[in-house]
C-alpha positions as CSV (number, residue, x, y, z in Angstrom):
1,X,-40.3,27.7,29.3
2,X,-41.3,29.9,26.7
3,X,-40.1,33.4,26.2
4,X,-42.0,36.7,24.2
5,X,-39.9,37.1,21.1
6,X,-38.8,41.0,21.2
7,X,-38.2,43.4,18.5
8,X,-34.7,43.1,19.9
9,X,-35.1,39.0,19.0
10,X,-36.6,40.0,15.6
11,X,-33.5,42.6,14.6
12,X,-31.1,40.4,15.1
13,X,-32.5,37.6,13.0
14,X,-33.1,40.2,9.7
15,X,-29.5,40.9,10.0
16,X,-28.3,37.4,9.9
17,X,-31.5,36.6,7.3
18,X,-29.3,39.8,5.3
19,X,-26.0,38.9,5.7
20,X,-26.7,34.8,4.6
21,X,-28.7,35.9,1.7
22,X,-25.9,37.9,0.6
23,X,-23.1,35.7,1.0
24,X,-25.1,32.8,-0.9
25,X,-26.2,35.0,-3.6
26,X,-22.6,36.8,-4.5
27,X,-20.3,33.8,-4.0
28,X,-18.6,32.7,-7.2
29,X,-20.2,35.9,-8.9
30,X,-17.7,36.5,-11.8
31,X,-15.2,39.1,-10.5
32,X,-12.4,41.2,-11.8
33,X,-10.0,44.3,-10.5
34,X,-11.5,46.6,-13.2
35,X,-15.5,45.9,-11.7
36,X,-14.8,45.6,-8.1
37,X,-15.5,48.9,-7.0
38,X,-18.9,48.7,-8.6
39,X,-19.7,45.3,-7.6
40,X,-19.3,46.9,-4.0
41,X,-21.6,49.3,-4.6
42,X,-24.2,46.8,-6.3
43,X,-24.1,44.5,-3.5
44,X,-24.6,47.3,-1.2
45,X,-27.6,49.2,-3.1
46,X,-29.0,45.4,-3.5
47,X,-29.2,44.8,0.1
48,X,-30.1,47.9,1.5
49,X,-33.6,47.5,-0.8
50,X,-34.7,45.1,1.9
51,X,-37.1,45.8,4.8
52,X,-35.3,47.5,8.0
53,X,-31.9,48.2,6.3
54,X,-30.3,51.3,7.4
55,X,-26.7,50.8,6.4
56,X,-24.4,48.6,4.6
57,X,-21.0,48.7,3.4
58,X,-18.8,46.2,1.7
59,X,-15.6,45.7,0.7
60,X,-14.1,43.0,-1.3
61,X,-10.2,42.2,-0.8
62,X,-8.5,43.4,-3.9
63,X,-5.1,41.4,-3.7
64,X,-7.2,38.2,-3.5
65,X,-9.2,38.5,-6.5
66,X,-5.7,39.7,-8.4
67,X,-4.2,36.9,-7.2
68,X,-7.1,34.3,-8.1
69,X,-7.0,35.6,-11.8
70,X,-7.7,33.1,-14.3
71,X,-6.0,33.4,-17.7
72,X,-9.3,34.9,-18.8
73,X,-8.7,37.7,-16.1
74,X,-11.3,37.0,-13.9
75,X,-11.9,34.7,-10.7
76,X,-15.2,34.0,-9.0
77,X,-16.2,35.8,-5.8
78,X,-15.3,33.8,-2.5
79,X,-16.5,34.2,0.8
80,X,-12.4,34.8,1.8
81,X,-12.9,38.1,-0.1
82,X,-15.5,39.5,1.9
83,X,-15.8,42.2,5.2
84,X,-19.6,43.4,4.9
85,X,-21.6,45.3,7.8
86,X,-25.5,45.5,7.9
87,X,-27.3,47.5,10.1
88,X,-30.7,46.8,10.4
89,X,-33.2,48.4,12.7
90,X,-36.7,47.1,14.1
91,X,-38.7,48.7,16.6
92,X,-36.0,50.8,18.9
93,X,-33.4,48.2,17.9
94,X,-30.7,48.9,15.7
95,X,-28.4,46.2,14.9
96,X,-25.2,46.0,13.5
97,X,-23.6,42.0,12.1
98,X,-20.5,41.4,9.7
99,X,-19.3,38.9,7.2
100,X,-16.1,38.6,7.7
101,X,-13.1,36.2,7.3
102,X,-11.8,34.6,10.1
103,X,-8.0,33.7,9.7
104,X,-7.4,31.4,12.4
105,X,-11.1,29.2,12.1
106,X,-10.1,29.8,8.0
107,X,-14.0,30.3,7.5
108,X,-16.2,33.4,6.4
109,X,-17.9,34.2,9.9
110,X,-21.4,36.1,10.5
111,X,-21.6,37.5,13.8
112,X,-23.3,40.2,16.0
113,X,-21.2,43.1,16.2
114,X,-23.2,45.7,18.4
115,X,-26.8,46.0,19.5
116,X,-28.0,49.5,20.1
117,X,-31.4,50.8,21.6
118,X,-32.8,54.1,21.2
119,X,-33.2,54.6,25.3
């Protein structure tokens, strides 16, 4: 049986469209304590250029990248690092997803946090 795709159906694919895009561009992006804070914001101000953004934030786990340090005082960005939320909105829809690491499955998960509509 075939179903009408809704705007509902279309939010929640940008958001996981986002949040894949992102993860596959930053990973093993060279990293360092002294640039984290504006590698945040980057990643944030890069993503939130795309259609239906309305909000992201990221954060990138500190005491792993000083911990991953090469001798040359740098590591390269891993998905373990990560805990990002987009929000996207289409139509009445606004959707919120998250990149996050999951310590027990020991993988970077994307997932649907909340779906809001405007009614």
């Amino acid at each position: 049986m075939e179903h009408e795709i809704t705007d509902r159906d279309k939010a929640s694919f940008e958001v996981g469209i986002k949040l894949g895009a992102l993860f596959h561009q930053f990973t093993e992006m060279p990293i360092s304590p002294e640039i984290l804070k504006d590698v945040e914001r980057t990643i944030e101000k890069s993503v939130s250029l795309q259609p239906y953004v309305k909000e992201v934030s990221v954060s990138i786990n500190e005491d792993l990248v000083r911990k991953r340090l090469s001798a040359f005082k740098y590591c390269g960005l891993s998905g373990d690092m990560f805990d990002i939320k987009v929000k996207v909105k289409y139509g009445k829809w606004l959707v919120t997803a998250r990149l996050k690491y999951d310590e027990k499955l020991r993988y970077p998960l994307m997932y649907l946090e909340k779906i809001e509509s405007e009614d």
